[in-house]
C-alpha positions as CSV (number, residue, x, y, z in Angstrom):
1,X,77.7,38.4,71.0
2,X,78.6,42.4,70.9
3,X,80.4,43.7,73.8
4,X,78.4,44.8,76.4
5,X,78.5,47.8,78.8
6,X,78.7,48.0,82.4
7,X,74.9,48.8,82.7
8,X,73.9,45.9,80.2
9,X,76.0,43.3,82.6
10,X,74.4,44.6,85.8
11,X,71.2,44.4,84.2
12,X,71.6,41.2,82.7
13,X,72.4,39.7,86.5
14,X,69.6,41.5,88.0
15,X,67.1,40.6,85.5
16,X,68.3,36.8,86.1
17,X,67.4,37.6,89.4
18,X,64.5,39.0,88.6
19,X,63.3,35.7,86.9
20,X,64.4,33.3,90.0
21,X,67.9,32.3,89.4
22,X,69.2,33.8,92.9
23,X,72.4,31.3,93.2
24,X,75.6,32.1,91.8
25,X,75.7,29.7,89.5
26,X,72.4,30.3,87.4
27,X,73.1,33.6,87.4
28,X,76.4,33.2,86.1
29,X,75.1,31.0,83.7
30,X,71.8,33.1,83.1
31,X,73.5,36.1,82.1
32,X,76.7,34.8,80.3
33,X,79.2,35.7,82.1
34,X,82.5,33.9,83.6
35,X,82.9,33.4,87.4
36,X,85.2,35.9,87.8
37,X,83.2,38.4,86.1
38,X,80.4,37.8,87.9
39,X,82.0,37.9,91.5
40,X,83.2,41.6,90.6
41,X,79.6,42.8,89.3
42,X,78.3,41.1,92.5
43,X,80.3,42.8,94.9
44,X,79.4,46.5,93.4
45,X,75.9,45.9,92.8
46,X,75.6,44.3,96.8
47,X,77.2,47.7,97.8
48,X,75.2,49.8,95.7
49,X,71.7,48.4,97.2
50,X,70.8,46.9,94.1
51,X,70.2,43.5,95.9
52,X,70.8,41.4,99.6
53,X,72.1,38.3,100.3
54,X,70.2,35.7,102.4
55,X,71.3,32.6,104.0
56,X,68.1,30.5,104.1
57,X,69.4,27.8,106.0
58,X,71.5,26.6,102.8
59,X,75.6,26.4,102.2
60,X,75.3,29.1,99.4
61,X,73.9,32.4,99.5
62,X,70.5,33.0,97.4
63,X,70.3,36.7,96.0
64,X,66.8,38.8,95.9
65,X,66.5,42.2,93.9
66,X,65.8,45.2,96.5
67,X,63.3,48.1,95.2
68,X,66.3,49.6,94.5
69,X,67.3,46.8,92.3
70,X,63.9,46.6,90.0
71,X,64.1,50.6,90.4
72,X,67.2,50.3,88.3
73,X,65.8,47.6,85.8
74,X,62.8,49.3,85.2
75,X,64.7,52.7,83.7
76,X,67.2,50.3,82.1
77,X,64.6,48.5,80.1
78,X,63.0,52.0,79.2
79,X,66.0,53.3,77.7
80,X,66.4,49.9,75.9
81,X,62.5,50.3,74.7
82,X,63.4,53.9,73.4
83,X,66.6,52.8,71.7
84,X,65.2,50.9,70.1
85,X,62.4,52.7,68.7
86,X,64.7,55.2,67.5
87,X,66.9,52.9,65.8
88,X,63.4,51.4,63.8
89,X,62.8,54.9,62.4
């Protein structure tokens, strides 16, 4: 696997998200990362807005993408389509 960016992690976590892994754990799994990893891009991308946190009765906190969140997921996925067009030329 080629390194990723910083933009590529946080969109890899919120697109796991995005598909209904909202526990730590799947999207730890989900998006290949190690716990430790993970905890750090949590914490900024909770600041930033990009998703909340919601204790629905259970021991662990589910995640949910924000408008904010699928805002940001939306452009990232347009660059990746145009990146990729250019690099099929």
């Amino acid at each position: 696997m080629k390194n990723r960016s910083r933009t590529d992690l946080i969109a890899s976590i919120l697109e796991v998200i995005y598909r209904g892994g909202s526990t730590k754990t799947k999207i730890m799994y989900g998006a290949f990362m190690s716990y430790d990893q993970l905890n750090e891009y949590m914490s900024f991308i909770l600041e930033a807005g990009l998703i909340e946190s919601q204790m629905n009765g259970q021991s662990h906190p589910s995640f949910k993408l924000t408008e904010k969140g699928r805002h940001f997921l939306d452009l990232q996925n347009q660059m990746n389509e145009m990146v990729t067009m250019i690099k099929s030329k």
